[in-house]
C-alpha positions in Angstrom: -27.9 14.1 -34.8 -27.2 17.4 -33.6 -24.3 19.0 -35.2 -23.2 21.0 -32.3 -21.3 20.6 -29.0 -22.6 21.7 -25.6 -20.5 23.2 -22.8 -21.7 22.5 -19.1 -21.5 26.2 -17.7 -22.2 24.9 -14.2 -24.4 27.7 -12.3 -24.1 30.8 -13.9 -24.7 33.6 -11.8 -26.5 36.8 -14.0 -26.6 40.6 -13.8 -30.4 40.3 -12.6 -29.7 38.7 -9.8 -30.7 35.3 -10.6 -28.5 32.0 -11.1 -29.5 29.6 -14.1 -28.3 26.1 -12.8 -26.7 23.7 -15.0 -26.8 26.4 -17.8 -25.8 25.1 -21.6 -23.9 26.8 -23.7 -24.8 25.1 -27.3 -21.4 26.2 -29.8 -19.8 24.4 -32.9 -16.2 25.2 -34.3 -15.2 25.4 -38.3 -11.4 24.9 -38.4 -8.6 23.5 -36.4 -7.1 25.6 -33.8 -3.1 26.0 -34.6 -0.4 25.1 -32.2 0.3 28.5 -30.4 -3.7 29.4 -30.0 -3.3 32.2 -32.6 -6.0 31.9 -34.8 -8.8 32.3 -32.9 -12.0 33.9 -34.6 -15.5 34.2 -32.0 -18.8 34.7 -34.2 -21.6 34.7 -32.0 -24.8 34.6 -32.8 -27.8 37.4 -33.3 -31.7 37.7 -32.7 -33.3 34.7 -32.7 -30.5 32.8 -35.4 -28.6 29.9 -34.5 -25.5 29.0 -35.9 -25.9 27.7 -38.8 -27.6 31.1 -39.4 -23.7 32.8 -39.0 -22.6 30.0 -41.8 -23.0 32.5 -44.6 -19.8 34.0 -43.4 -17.5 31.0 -43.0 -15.8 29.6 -46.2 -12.2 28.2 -47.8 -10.9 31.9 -49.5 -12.8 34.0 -47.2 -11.7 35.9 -44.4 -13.5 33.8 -42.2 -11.6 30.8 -43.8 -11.6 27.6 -41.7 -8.4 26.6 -43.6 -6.0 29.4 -41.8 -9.0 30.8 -38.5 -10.3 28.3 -35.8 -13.7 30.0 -35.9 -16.0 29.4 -32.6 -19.3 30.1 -32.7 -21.4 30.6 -29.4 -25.2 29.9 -29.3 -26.7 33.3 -27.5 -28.5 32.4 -24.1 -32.4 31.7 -25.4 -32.2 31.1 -28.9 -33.3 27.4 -28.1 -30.2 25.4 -28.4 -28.0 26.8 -25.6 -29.9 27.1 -22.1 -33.3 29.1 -22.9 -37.1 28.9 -21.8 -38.0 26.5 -24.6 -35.4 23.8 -22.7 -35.0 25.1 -19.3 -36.3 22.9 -16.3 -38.2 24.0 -13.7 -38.7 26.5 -12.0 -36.6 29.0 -14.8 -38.3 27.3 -17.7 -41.4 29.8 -19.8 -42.2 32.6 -18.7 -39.7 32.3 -15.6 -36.5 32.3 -17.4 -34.7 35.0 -15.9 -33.4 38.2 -17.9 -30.2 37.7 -19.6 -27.6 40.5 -20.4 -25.0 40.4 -23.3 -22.3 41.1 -20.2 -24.1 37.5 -19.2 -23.6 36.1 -22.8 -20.4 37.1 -23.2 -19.3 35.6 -19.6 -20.5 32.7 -20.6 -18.9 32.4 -24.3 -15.5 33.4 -22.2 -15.9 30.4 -19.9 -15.9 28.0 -23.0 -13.1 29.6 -24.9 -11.1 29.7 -21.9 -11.7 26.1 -20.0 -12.7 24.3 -22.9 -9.7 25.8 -25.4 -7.4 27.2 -23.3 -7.4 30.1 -25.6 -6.0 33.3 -24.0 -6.0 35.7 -27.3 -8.8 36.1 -29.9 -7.9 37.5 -33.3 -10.9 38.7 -33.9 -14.9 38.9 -32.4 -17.4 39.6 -35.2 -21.0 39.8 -35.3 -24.2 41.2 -36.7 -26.8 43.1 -35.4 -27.3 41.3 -31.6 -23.5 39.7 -32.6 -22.5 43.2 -32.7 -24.2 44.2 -29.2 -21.8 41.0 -27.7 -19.0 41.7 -29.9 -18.4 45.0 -28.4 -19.4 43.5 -24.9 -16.1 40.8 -25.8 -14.0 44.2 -26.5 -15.2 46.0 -22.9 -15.1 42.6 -20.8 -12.2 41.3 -21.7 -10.0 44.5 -23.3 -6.1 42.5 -23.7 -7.8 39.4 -25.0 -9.7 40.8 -27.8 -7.3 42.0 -30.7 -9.9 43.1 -33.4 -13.6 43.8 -33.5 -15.9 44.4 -36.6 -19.6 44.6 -35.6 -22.1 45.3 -38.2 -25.5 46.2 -38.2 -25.3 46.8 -34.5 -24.6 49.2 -31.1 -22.7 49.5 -28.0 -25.9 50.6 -26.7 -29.6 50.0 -27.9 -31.1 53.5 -29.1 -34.6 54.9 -27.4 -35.6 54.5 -30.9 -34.5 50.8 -31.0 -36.2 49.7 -27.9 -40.0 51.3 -29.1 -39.3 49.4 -32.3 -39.0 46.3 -30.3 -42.0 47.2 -28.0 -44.2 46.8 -31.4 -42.7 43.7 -32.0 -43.3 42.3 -28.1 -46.9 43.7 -28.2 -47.5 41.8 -31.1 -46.7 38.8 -29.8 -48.3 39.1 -26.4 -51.8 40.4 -27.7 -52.5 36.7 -28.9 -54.9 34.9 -26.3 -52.7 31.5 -26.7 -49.7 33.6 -25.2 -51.4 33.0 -21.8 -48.5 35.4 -20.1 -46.0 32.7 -21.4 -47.5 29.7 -20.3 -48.9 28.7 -23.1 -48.8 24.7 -24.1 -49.6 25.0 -28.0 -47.7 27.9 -30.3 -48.7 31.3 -30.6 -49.2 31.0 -33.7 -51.4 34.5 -34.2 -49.1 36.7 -32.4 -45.5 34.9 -34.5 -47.5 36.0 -37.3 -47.6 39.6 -36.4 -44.4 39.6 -35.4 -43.2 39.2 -39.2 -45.9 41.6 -40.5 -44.3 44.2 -38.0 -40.8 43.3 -38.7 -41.5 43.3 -42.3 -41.6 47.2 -41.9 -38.4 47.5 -40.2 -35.8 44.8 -41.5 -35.5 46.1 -44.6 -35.5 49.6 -46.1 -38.2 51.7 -47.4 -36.0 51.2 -50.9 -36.0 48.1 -50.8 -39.8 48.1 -50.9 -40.0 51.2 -53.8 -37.9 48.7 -56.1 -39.9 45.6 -55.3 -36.3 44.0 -54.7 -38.7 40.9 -53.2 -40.0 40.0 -57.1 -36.0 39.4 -57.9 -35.9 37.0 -54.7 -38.5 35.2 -56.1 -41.7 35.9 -54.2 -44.9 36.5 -56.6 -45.8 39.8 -54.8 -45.7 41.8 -51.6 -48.1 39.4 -49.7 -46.6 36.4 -50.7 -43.5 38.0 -49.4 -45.1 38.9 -46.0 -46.4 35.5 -45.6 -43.8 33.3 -46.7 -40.7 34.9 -45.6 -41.6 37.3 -42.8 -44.2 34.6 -41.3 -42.7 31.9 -42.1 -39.5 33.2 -40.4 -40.8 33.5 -37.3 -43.5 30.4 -37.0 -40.3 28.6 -36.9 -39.5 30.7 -33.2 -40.5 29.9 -29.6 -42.4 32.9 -28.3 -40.7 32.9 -24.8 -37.1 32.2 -26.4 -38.6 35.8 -28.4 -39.2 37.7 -25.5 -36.5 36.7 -23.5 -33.0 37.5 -26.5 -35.3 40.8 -27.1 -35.0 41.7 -23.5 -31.5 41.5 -24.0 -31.2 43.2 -27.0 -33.5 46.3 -25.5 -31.4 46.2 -22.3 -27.8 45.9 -24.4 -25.4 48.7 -23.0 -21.7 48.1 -22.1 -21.8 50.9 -20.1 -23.4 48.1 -17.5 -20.4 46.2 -17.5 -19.2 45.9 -13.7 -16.7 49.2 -13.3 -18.5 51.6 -15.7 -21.3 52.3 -13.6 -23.6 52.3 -16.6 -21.7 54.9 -18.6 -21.3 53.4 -21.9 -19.1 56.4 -23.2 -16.7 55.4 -21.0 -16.9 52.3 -21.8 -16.2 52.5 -24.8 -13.1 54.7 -24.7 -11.6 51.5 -22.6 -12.0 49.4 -25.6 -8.4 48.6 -26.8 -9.0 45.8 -29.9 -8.4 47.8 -33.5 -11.8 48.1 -34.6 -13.8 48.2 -38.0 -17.4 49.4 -37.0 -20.1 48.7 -39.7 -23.3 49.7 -40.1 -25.7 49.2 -43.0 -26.6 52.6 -44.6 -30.4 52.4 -44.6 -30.9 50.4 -41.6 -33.8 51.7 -39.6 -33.1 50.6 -36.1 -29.5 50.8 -36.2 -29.0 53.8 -38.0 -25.2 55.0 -39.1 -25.0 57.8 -36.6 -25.2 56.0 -34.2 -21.8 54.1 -34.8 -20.4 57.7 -36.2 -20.6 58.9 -32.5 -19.1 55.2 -31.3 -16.3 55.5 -33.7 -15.6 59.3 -32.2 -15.4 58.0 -28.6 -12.7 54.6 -29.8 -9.4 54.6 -29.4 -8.9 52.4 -32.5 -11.9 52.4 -34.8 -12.8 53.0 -38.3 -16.2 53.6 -39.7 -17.3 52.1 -43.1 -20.6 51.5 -44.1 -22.5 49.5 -46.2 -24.2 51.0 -49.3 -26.8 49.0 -49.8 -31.3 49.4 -50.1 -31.4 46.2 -48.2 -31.6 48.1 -44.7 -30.6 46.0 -41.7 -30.3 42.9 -43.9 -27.3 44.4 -45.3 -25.7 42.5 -43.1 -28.0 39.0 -42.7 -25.8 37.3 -45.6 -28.5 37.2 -47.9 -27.4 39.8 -51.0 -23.7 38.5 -52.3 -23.0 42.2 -53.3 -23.3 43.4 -49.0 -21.7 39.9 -48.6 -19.1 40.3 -50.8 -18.0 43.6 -49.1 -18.0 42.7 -45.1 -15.8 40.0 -46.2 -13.7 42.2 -48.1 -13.7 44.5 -44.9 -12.8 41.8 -42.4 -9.7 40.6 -45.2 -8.1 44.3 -44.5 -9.0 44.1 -40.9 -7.6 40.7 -40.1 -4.7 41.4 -42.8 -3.8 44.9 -40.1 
């Protein structure tokens, strides 16, 4: 039994120009949502995770407590439980699922809270790395709904930098024969593979290799690391559901939200939620800077980041110590 709801979105219309018909939007709440709609928490979800992936986060005594928040979290368009190519009918199913903004995302995750809740503030939109790209999308779209933000491990706007890294990743993928251009009927398993070696290089930092942090996790050495986690990881993926989040994710910009005519600096200087942006120190494709110059250009923000040799996976839940302080972080923020 599945242990999630679905929302019929109806035909959503998308930024590319196409319209994905009886979309799905796959979403499970932790919590019961209080009597004046106060206590409203939205967690979506990032590359390739579903929700149980966000879980790490939720717990009685944390900030993200399901005791005192009524914590929603929205399945991103294409990561195989809501509407994606893996479970799309024809013709928008494989290779034909059209591209997918977080602008579209975040539409969508609005339709729910809105028709399905009738929610009409959110205390607080949190996420990690592709969460972060939506929740400062949630901050732009919908500016006197959204009271808080705290993305980590993410950008308003996906670097140069960021989208080559994520070119090494699609070529990967795509250089395996059983890709067959996305039509392919068995996995390809080759190219998933290749995907975590490349990864492998970026997800975590180059200190994180020096002090063999992987021998502490458990792993017997670096290539049963490689192979069990980082392949592993991604065998478990659909290759067009792959390609089609890291299209988002290389296209992510809220300077393309309607009115901002792609200028994301602007953008940005409309967001009005108080804000706690936070990157991981050593992450590699979402470096601090980054967020420094963010933080510069919001009316409301803060910068902290997160001292930690685990790179990006500062933020992935999966050291207590970087776990420990976002939750910490998102106490003060929610206690503000």
């Amino acid at each position: 039994m599945p242990d999630y709801e679905m929302f019929e979105l109806g035909d959503l219309a998308l930024q590319s120009g196409a319209t994905l018909r009886n979309a799905k939007l796959a979403y499970k709440t932790y919590g019961t949502l209080n009597a004046d709609k106060s206590n409203v928490i939205v967690y979506p979800t990032w590359y390739s995770g579903q929700h149980y992936d966000n879980e790490w986060l939720i717990g009685e005594g944390m900030a993200l407590d399901p005791q005192k928040y009524f914590i929603i979290i929205p399945n991103m368009l294409g990561n195989g439980l809501s509407s994606s190519p893996s479970n799309t009918p024809q013709p928008y199913n494989k290779a034909r699922f059209p591209n997918v903004t977080f602008y579209d995302n975040v539409r969508a995750q609005h339709q729910l809270v809105t028709e399905k809740f009738g929610i009409e503030k959110i205390a607080l939109v949190v996420g990690w790395s592709m969460g972060a790209g939506q929740t400062y999308q949630w901050a732009v779209s919908y500016p006197d709904m959204v009271e808080r933000i705290l993305p980590f491990c993410g950008s308003a706007k996906t670097s140069l930098h960021n989208i080559v890294f994520l070119e090494g990743v699609k070529a990967a993928l795509q250089a395996d024969v059983a890709w067959k251009g996305g039509w392919y009927d068995e996995p390809p398993t080759t190219g998933l593979r290749a995907v975590g070696r490349v990864y492998a290089g970026w997800g975590l930092s180059q200190a994180y290799y020096r002090e063999k942090v992987y021998l502490q996790q458990g792993y017997s050495s670096l290539e049963d690391f490689l192979v069990e986690f980082w392949e592993g990881f991604f065998l478990k993926k659909d290759a067009n559901n792959l390609l089609t989040m890291l299209w988002t994710w290389q296209n992510g910009n809220i300077g393309n939200t309607p009115g901002f005519d792609g200028d994301f600096e602007k953008a940005l200087a409309a967001i009005k939620a108080k804000a706690i942006v936070m990157p991981a120190e050593m992450d590699l494709y979402f470096p601090p800077e980054d967020n420094e110059y963010e933080v510069k250009l919001m009316p409301n923000a803060e910068f902290c980041a997160i001292k930690s040799v685990w790179g990006h996976f500062a933020g992935g839940g999966v050291n207590p110590v970087d776990t420990q302080f976002i939750d910490e972080t998102l106490k003060a923020l929610l206690a503000s």
